[in-house]
C-alpha positions as CSV (number, residue, x, y, z in Angstrom):
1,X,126.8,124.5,59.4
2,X,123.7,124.9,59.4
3,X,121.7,127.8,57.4
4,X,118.0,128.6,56.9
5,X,116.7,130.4,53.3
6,X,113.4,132.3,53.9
7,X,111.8,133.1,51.1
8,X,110.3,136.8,51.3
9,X,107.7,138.3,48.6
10,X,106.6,141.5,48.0
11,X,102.8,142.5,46.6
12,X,105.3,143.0,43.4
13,X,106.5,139.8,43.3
14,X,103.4,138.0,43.5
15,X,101.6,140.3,40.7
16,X,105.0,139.2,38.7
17,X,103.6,135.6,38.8
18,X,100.3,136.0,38.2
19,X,100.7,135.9,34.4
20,X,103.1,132.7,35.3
21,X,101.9,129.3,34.8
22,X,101.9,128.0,38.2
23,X,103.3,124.3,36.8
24,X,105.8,126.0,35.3
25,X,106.7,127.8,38.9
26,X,106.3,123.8,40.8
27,X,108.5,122.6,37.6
28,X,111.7,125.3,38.4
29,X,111.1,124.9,42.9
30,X,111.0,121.4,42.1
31,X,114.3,121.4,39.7
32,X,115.9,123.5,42.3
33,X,114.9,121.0,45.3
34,X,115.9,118.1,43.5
35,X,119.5,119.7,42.9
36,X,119.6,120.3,46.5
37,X,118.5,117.0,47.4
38,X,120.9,115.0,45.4
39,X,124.0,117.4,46.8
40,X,123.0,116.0,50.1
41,X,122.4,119.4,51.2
42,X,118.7,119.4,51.8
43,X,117.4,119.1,55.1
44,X,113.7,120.1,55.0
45,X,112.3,122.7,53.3
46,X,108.5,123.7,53.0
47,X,106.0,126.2,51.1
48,X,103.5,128.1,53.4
49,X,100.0,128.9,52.2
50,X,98.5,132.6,51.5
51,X,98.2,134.7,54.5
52,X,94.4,134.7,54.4
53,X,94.2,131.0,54.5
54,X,94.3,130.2,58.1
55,X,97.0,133.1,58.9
56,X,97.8,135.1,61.5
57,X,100.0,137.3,63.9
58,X,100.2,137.6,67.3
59,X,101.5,141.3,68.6
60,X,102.8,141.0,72.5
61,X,102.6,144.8,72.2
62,X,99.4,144.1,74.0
63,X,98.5,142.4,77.2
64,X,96.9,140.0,76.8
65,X,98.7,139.5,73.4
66,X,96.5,140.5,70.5
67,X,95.7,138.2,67.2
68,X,95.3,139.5,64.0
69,X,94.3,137.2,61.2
70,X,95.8,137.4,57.9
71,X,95.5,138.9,55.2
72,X,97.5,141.5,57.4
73,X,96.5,145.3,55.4
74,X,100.1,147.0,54.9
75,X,102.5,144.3,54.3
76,X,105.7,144.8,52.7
77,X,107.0,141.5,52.3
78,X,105.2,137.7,53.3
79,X,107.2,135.2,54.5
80,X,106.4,132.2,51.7
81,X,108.3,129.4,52.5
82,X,111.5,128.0,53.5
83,X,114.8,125.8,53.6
84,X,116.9,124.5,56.0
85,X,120.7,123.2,54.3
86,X,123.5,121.9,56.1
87,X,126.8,122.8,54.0
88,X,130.0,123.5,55.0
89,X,130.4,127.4,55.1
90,X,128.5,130.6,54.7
91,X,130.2,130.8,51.1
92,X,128.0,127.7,50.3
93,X,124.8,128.8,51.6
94,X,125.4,132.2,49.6
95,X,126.1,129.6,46.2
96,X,122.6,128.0,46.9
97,X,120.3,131.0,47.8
98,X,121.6,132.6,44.9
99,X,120.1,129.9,42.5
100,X,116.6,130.3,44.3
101,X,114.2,130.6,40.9
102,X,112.7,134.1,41.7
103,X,112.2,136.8,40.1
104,X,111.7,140.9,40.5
105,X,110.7,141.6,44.2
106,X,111.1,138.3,45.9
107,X,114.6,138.1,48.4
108,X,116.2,134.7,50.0
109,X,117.0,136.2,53.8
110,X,119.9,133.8,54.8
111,X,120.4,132.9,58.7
112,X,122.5,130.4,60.1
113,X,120.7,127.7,62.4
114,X,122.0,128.0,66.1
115,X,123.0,124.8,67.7
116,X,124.0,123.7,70.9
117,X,128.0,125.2,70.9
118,X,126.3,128.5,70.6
119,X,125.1,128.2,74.8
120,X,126.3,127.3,77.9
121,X,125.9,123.4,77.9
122,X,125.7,123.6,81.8
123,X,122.9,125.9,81.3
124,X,119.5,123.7,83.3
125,X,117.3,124.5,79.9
126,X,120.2,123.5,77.3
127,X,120.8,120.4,78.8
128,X,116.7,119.8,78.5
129,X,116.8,120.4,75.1
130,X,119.3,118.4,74.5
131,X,116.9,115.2,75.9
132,X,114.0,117.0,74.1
133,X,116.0,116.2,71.2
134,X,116.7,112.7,71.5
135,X,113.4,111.9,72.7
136,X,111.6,113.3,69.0
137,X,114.8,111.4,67.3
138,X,113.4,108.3,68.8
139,X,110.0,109.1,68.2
140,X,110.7,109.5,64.3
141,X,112.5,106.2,64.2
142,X,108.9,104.5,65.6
């Protein structure tokens, strides 16, 4: 199964680490994607860069959609970064968001990773995807 960990922070969890040396912060992400890696659980996983640096939102509230660019005024929580594990059960994926490094205001939300027994496979779009799918797998291997 698959399962994705976003990483949420709240204005409080990023005040937390400003009195946090950032190469101690890279030291504990790193310890903690090196443990995934060498379970064989890791299957990507990426950090995403402050709101106000090349950020935005687009809200199809409006027609035509409108585009805000980031910082974004009254956020609760940013969206910081994410991992994508392939374990066995939802028991796992609980085991490794729960040894996240984070502290005081930052939450792991945990969602499993559709795949293609969730639809209809005679479905015209799923069977598309499907060939989307083998056509970047062959790309990567060039």
């Amino acid at each position: 199964m698959k399962f994705m960990l976003i990483m949420r922070n709240s204005d409080e969890a990023i005040e937390a680490t400003k009195d946090v040396d950032f190469d101690e912060i890279i030291a504990q992400m790193g310890q903690y994607n090196e443990e995934l890696m060498k379970a064989g659980v890791l299957l990507a996983g990426e950090g995403l860069a402050d709101a106000d640096d090349n950020g935005f939102v687009v809200d199809f509230s409006a027609e035509p959609p409108l585009v805000t660019d980031g910082p974004y005024g009254e956020t609760k929580e940013l969206f910081n970064g994410f991992w994508i594990l392939e374990v066995a059960s939802k028991e796992e994926a609980v085991q490794w968001a729960s040894k996240v490094p984070l502290g005081p205001g930052s939450k792991i939300e945990v969602r499993r990773v559709t795949d293609e027994s969730d639809f209809d496979p005679d479905n015209e779009w799923i069977k598309k995807e499907a060939g989307w799918r083998e056509e970047q797998a062959a790309r990567a291997q060039q």
